[in-house]
C-alpha positions in Angstrom: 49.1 84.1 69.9 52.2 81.8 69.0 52.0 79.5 66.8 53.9 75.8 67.5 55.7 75.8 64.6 56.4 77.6 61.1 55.2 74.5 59.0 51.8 74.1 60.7 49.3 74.3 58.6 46.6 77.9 58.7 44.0 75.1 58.8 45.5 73.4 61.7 45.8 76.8 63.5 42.5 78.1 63.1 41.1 75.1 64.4 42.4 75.9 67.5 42.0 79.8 67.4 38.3 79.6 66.7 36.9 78.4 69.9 37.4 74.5 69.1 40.8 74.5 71.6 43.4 76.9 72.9 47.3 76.9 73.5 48.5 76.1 76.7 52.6 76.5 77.3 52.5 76.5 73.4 51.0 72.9 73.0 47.4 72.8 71.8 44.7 71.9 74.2 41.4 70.8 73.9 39.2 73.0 75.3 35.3 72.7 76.1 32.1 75.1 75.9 31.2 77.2 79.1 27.7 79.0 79.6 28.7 82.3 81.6 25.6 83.0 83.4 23.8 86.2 82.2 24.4 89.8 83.6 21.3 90.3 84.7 19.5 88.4 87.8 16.3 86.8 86.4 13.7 88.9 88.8 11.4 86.2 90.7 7.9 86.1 89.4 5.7 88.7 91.5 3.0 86.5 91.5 4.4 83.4 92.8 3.7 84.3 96.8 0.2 85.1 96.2 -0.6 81.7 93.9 1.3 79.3 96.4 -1.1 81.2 99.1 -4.2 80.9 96.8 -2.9 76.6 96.4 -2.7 76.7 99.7 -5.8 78.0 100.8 -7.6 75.9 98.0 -6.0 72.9 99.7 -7.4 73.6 103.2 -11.2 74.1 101.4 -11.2 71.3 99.2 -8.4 68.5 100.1 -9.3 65.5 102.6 -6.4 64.4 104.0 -7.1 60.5 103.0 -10.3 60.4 101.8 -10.1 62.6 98.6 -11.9 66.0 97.8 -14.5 67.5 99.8 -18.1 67.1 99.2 -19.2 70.6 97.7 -21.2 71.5 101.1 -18.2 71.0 103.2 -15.8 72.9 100.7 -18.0 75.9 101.1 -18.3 75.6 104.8 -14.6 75.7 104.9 -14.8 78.5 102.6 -17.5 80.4 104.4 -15.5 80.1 107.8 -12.1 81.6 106.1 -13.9 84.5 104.6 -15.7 85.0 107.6 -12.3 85.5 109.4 -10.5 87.2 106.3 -13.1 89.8 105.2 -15.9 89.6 107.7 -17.1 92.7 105.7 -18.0 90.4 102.6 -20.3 89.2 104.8 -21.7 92.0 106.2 -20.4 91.4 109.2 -22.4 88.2 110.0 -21.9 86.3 113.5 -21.4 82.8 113.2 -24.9 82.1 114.4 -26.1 83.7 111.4 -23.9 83.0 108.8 -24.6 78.8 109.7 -28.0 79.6 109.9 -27.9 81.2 106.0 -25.8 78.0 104.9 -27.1 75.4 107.0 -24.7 74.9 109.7 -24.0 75.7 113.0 -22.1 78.1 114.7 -19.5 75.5 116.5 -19.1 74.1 112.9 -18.1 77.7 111.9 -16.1 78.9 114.9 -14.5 74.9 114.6 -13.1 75.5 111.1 -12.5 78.8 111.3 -9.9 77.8 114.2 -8.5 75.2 112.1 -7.6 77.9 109.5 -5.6 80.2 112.0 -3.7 77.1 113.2 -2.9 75.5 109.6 -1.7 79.4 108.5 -0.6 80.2 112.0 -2.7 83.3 111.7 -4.7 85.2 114.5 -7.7 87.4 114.1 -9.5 89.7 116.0 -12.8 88.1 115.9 -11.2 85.1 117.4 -10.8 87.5 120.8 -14.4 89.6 120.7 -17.8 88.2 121.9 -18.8 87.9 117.8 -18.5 84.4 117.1 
């Protein structure tokens, strides 16, 4: 680097040399801080998909849309109709009939909410399409 002049003092250079300014055309300028991003790509969090799914799904048991939560009894009626068209398996494969006759229900309610489901998560099922409702 040049320096401006012979009589300038080291302390008056160094200022400039250690990363409070720079030269310019051999005039001193001011210079100001820069964060250069980092190498490396900051790798999304794997489990981000399958929480905003999980919030999502809690939403559709337990949120009212103006009313507040869900009584307990219609949370898990929500809850049994989505696990019912998730994993039917859980349930051992239980019809509608019977699952709202276990939880005190009936099947319309079931086969009601479990359509709201699909449509809200613009899913489709094959129990939807068989005579097992």
């Amino acid at each position: 680097m040049k320096h401006i002049c012979p009589d300038q003092s080291a302390q008056y250079r160094a200022k400039f040399y250690h990363h409070e300014g720079g030269f310019e055309n051999d005039r001193p300028v001011a210079t100001c801080g820069f964060q250069y991003p980092d190498d490396e790509p900051t790798a999304p969090d794997p489990l981000l998909p399958g929480a905003e799914l999980l919030a999502a799904i809690l939403d559709y048991v337990w949120k009212e849309d103006r009313t507040g939560p869900r009584p307990p009894g219609a949370a898990f009626r929500r809850f049994a109709a989505a696990s019912a068209l998730l994993r039917p398996e859980l349930l051992d494969n239980k019809s509608y009939k019977e699952l709202g006759a276990e939880i005190g229900c009936t099947k319309a309610n079931l086969s009601l909410l479990a359509g709201q489901f699909q449509r809200r998560f613009g899913l489709k099922f094959r129990r939807s399409n068989t005579g097992k409702t």
